[in-house]
C-alpha positions as CSV (number, residue, x, y, z in Angstrom):
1,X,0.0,0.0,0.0
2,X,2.6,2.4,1.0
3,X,4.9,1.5,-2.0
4,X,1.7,2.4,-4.3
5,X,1.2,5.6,-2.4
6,X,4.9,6.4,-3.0
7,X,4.8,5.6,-6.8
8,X,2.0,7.7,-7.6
9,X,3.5,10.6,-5.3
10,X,6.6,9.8,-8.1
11,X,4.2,9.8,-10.7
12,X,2.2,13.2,-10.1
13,X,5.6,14.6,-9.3
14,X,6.9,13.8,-12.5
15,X,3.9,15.2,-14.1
16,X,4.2,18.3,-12.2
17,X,7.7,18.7,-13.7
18,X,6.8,18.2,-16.9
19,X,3.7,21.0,-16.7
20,X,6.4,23.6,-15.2
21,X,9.0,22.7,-18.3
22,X,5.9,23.7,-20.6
23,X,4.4,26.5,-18.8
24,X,8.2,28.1,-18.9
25,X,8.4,27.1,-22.4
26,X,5.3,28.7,-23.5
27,X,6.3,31.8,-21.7
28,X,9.4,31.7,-23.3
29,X,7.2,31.1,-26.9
30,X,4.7,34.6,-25.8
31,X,7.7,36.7,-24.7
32,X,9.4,36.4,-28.6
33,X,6.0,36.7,-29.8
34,X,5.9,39.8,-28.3
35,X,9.2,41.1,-28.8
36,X,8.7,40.5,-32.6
37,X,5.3,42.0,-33.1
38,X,6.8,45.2,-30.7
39,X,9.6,45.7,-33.2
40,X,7.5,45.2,-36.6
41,X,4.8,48.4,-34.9
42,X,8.0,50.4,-34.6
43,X,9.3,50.7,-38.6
44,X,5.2,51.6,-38.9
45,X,5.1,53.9,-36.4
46,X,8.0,56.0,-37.4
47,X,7.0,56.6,-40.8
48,X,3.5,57.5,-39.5
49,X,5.6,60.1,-37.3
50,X,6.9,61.4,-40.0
51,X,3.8,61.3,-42.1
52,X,2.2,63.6,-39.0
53,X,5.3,66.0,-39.2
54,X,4.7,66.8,-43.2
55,X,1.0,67.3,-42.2
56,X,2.0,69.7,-39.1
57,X,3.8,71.5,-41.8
58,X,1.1,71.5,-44.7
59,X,-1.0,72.7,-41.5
60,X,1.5,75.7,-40.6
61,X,1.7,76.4,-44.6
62,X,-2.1,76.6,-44.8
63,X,-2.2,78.8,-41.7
64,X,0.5,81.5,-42.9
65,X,-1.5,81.7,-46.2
66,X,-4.6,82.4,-44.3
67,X,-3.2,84.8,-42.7
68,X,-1.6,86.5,-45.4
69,X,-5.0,86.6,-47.3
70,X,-6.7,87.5,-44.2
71,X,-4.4,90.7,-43.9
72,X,-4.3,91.4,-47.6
73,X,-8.0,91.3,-47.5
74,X,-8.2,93.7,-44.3
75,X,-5.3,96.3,-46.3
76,X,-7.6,96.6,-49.1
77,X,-10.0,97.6,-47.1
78,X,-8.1,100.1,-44.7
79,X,-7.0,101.8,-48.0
80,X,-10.5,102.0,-49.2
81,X,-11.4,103.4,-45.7
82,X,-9.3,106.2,-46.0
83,X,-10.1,106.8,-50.0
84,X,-13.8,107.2,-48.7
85,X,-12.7,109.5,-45.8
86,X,-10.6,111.3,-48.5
87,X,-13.3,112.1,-50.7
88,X,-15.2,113.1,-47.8
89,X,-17.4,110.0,-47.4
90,X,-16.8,109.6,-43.3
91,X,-20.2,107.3,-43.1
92,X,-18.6,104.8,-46.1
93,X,-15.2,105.4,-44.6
94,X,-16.1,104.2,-40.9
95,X,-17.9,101.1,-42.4
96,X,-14.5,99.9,-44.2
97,X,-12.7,100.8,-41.3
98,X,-14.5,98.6,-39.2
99,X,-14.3,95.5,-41.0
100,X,-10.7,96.1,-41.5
101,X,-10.4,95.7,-37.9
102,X,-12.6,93.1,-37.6
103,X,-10.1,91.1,-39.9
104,X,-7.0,92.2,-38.5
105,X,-7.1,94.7,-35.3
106,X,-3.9,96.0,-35.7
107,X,-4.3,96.7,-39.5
108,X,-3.4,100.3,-39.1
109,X,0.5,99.4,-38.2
110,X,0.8,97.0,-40.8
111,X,-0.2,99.3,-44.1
112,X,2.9,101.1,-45.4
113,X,1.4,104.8,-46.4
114,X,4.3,105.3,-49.1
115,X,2.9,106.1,-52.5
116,X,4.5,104.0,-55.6
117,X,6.4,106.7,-57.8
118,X,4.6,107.7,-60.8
119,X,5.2,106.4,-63.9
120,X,4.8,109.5,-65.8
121,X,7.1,111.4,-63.2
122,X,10.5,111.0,-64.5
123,X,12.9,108.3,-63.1
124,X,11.7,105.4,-61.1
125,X,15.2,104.5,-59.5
126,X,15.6,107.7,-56.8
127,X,12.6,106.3,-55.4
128,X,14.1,103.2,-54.7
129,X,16.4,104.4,-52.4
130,X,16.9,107.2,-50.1
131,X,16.4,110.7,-52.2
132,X,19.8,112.8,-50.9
133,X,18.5,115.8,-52.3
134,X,14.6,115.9,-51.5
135,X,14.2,119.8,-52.3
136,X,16.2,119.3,-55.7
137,X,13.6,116.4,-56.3
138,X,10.1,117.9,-55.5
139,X,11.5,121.6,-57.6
140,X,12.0,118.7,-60.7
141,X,8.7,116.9,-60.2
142,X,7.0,120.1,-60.3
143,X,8.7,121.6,-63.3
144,X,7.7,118.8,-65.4
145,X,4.9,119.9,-66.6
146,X,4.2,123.2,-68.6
147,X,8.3,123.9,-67.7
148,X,6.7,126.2,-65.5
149,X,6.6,125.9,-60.9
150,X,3.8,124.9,-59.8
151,X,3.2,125.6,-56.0
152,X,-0.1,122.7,-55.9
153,X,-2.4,121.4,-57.7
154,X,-6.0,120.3,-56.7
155,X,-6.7,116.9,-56.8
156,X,-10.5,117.1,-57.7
157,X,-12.6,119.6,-59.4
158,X,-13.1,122.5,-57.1
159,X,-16.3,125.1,-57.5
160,X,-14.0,127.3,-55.2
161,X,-10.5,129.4,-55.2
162,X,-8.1,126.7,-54.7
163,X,-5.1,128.1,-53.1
164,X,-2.6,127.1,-56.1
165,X,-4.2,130.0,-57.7
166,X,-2.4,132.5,-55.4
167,X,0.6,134.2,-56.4
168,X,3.9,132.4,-55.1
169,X,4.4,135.9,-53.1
170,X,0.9,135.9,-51.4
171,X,1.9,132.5,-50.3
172,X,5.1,133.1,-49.0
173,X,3.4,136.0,-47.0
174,X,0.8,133.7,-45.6
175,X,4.0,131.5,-44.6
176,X,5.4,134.1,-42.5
177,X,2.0,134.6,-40.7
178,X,2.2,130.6,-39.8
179,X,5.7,131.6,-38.8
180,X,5.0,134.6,-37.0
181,X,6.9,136.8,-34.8
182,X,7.1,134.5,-32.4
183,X,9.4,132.5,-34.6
184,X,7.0,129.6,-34.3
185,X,9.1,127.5,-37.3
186,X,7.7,124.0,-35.9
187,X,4.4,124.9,-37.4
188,X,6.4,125.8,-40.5
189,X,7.6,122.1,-40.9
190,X,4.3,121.1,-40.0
191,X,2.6,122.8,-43.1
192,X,5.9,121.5,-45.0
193,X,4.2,118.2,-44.8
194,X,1.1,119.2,-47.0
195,X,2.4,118.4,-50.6
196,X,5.6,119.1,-52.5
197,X,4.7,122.8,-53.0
198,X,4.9,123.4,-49.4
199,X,7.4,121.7,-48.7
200,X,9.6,124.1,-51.1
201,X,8.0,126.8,-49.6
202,X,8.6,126.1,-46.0
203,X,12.4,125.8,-46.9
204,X,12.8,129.1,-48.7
205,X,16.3,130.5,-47.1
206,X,14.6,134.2,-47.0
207,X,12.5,132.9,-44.1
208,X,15.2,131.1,-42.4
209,X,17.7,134.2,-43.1
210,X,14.9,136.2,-41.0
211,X,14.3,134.2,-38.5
212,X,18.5,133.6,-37.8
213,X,18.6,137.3,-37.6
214,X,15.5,137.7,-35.2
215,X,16.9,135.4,-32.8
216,X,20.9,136.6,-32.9
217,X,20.8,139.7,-34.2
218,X,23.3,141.0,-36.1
219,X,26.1,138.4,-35.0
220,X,24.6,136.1,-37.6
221,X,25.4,138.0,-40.7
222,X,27.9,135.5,-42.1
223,X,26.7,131.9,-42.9
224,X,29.8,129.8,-42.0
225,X,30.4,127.1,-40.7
226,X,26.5,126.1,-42.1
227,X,25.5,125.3,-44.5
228,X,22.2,127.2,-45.2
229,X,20.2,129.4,-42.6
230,X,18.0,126.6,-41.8
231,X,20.5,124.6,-40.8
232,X,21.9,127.6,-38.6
233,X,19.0,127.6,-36.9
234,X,18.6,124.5,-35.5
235,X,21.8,123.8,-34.9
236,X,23.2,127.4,-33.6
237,X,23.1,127.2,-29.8
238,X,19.5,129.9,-28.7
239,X,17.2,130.1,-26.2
240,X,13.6,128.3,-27.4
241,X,10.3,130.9,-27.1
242,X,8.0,128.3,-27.6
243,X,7.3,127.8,-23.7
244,X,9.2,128.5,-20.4
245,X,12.3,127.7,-18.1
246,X,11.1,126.2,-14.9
247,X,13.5,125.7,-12.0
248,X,12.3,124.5,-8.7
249,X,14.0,124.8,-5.5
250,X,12.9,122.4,-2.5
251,X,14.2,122.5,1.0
252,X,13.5,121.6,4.4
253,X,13.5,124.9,7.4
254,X,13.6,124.5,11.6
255,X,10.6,125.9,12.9
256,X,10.4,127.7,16.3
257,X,10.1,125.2,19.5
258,X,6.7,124.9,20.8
259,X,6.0,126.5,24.5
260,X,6.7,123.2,26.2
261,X,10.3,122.7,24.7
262,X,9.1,119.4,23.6
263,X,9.2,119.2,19.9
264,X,10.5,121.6,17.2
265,X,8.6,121.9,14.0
266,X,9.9,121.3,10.7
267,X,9.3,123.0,7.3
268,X,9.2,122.0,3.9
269,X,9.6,124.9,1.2
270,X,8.8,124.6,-1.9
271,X,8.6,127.6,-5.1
272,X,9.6,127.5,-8.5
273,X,11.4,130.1,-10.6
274,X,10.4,131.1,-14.6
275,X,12.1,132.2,-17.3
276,X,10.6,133.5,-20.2
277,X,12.3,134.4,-23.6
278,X,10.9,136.2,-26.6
279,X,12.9,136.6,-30.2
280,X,12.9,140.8,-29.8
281,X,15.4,140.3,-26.3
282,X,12.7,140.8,-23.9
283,X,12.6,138.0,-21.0
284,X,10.4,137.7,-17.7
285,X,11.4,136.1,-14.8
286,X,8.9,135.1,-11.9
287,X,9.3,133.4,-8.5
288,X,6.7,132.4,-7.0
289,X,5.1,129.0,-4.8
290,X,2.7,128.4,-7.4
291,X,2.1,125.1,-9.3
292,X,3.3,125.3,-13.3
293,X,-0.2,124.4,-14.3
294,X,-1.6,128.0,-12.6
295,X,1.3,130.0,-13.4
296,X,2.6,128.8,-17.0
297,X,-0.6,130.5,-18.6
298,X,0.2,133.1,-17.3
299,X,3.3,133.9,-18.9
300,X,1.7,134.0,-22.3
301,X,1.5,137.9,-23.1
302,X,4.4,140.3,-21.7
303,X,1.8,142.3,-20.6
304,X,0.7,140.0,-18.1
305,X,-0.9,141.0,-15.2
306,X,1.1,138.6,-12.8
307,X,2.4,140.2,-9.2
308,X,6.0,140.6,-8.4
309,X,6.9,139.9,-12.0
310,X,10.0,141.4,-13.0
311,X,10.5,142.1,-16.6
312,X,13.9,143.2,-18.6
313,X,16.3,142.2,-21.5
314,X,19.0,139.2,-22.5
315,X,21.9,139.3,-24.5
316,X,23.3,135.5,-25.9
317,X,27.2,135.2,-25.9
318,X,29.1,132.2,-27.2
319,X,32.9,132.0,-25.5
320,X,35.9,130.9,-26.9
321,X,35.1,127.2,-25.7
322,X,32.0,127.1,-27.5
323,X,30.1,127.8,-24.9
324,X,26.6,129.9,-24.8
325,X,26.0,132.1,-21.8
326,X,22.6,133.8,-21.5
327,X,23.1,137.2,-19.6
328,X,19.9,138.5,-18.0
329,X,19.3,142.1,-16.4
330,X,15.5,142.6,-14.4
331,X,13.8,144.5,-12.4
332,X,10.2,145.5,-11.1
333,X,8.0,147.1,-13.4
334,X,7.5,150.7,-12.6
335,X,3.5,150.6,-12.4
336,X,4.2,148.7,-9.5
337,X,6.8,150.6,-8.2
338,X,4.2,153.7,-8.7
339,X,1.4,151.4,-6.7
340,X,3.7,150.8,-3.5
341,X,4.7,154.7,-3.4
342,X,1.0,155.1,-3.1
343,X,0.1,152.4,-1.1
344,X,3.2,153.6,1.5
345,X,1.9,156.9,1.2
346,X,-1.7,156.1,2.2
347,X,-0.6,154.8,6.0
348,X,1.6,158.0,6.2
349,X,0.9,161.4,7.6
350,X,3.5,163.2,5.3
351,X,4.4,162.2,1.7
352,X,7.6,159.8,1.7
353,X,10.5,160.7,0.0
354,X,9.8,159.4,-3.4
355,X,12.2,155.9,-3.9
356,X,15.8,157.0,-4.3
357,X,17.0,154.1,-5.2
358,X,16.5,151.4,-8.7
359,X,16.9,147.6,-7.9
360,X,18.2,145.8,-10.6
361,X,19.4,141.7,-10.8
362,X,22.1,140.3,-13.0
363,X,21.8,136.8,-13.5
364,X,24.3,134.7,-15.9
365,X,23.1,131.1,-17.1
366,X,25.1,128.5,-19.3
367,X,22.8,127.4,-22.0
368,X,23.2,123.5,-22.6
369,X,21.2,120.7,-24.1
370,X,19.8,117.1,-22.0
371,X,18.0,114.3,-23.2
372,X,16.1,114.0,-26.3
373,X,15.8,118.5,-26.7
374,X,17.9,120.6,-27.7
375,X,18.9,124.0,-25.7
376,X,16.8,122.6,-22.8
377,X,18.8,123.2,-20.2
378,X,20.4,126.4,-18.1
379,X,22.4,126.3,-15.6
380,X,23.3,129.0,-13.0
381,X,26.7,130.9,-13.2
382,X,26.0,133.9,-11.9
383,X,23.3,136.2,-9.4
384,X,24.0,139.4,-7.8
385,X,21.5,142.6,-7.1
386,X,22.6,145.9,-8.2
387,X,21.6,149.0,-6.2
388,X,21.6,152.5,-7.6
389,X,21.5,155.7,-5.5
390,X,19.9,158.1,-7.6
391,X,21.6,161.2,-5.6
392,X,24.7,160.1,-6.3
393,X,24.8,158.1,-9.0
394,X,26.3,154.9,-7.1
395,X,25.8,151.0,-7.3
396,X,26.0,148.9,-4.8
397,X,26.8,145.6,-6.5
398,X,25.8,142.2,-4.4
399,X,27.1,139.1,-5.4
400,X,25.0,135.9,-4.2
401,X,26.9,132.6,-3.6
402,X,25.6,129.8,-5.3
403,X,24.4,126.6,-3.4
404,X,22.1,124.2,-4.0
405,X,18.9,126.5,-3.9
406,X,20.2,127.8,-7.4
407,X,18.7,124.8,-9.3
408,X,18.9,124.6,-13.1
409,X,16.5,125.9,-15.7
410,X,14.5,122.9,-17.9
411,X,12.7,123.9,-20.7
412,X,8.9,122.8,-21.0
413,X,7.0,123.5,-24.3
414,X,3.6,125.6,-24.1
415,X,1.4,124.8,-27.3
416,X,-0.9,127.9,-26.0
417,X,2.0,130.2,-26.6
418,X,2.2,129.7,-30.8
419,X,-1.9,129.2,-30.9
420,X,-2.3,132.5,-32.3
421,X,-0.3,134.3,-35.0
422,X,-0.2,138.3,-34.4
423,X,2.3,139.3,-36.5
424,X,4.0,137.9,-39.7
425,X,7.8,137.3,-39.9
């Protein structure tokens, strides 16, 4: 019994090995199996890699050209937007503009304004490149026709005077007006940007030549080292009259010590100082704690109503070292001179002694340019007040050190000043 027990324990351990032997070899069978099949999908799978690559590509291509139609599309509509807006059809124009946008919202920085050169108009390769000469060029697209300068011409049908049919001197007159006394020449180069014709006009060197000598006097007579008056005066070291010099002085002042002795009160000052130039050597000069924005129009008219303003004369002189110094003489007004006399002798019994003496301040500034401006900048050199005894003819001259409550000059541009136009060049 036991010996049969032990032989089929032999036998189902036999048959236990041989199940194991196959179960490995089948594994063994499934694992190549695998491998196999895992290494054919790869040769598929890269060349359908590739084949998504190409149509990420053909994708991108399509895109661009979209969006290349999409902004041709929204061009050609900008540019018949301002056509319509040109001809004076705003309702059509606003219509065009906004589907432009629509399309592309940034259309408007995309669109390059520059006209292509004219056939008829002469030869086509200056335009390709930078014109050198741009007054020689305009003077020979305008004498092409008729041999004969023509300031403008109107580019539709016109049942009114269109202003080509001015004389070239009524037009040059109506130039100095935009100019004005006031030497307002950035308006000049503004109407320089109309059309050709005004754009010869605006650089005729009699205006120039008149405005050199308004702003230097007759220390500009000779034209060297420049080239042309134009060019002397924007590069020629001036004063600008096209808004004020503001200087602002900031500091901080010990109070008086309360009653208890326990704290001492501190005070921060504040005022500004203005300078303003005009071309005929006149200048004011104002101190005062008022804000720019109260005070600057102001300034406008010399014959400003403003208290404690003290009005006088400049004189520009350039130094050996290149160097421009602006040299400034003021002093009170005598209407309010006149009004204090009264006013002092109002609170007196007996009439005062009318004012024997005549205050006067010398002030010396180094003109220099900062940042982007030119001639923006002065900076103090010099500051004294200059007593006169009018019994004795003597002047008592007093020098004032300067510290850091001289601050410099910067120039800020008033638009208000060169609104108006009251007398020509």
């Amino acid at each position: 019994m036991a010996e049969s027990v032990i032989n089929s324990l032999g036998i189902v351990e036999d048959q236990d090995g041989e199940n194991g032997s196959t179960d490995d070899a089948n594994l063994h069978v499934e694992l190549n199996v695998f491998r196999a099949q895992w290494m054919s999908e790869l040769k598929p799978n890269s060349a359908s890699n590739g084949g998504n690559r190409g149509l990420s590509s053909r994708a991108a291509d399509l895109k661009r050209k979209q969006e290349l139609a999409r902004e041709e599309k929204a061009k050609e509509l900008f540019l018949k937007a301002v056509e319509e807006e040109e001809n004076g059809a705003v309702y059509e124009a606003i219509k065009y503009y906004r589907r432009a946008m629509q399309i592309v919202p940034d259309i408007e920085f995309k669109i390059n304004y520059s006209r292509s050169p004219d056939p008829d108009g002469g030869n086509e390769n200056d335009m390709d490149g930078e014109i050198e000469d741009l007054l020689a060029y305009f003077h020979q697209q305008l004498t092409l026709q008729d041999n004969s300068l023509k300031i403008c011409v109107p580019e539709v049908d016109m049942a009114q005077m269109h202003i080509s049919a001015l004389p070239p001197e009524v037009l040059m007159y109506i130039f100095r007006w935009v100019v004005s006394r006031d030497l307002d020449l950035r308006a000049l180069e503004q109407l320089s940007l109309v059309c050709r014709g005004f754009y010869i006009c605006a650089r005729d060197p009699e205006i120039w030549r008149s405005a050199c000598l308004r702003a230097w006097g007759r220390s500009c007579t000779k034209l060297v080292p420049f080239n042309s008056w134009r060019e002397m005066f924007l590069e020629r070291p001036r004063v600008r009259f096209d808004g004020v010099y503001i200087s602002k002085t900031a500091y901080i002042r010990q109070g008086e010590e309360s009653l208890d002795g326990f704290y001492r009160a501190w005070h921060q000052v504040e005022y500004y100082r203005y300078l303003r130039f005009f071309p005929d050597g006149q200048v004011m000069m104002l101190t005062t704690p008022e804000d720019p924005l109260v005070t600057v129009p102001r300034l406008r008219s010399r014959n400003t109503r403003v208290e404690s303003i003290m009005c006088g004369h400049y004189r520009l002189s350039q130094d050996t070292d290149n160097q421009t110094k602006v040299f400034v003489v003021v002093s009170k007004r005598k209407e309010e001179k006149v009004a204090e006399y009264q006013r002092i002798s109002r609170f007196c019994r007996r009439n005062p002694a009318a004012p024997e003496t005549e205050h006067s301040f010398h002030v010396g500034l180094q003109l220099s340019s900062g940042g982007r401006q030119s001639f923006n900048k002065l900076n103090w050199i010099h500051h004294s007040c200059h007593i006169t005894y009018r019994s004795t003819g003597e002047t008592v001259v007093t020098a004032f050190d300067l510290d850091q409550m001289y601050a410099s000059f910067y120039f800020a541009r008033v638009k208000s000043y060169t609104a108006f136009s009251e007398r020509p060049l």
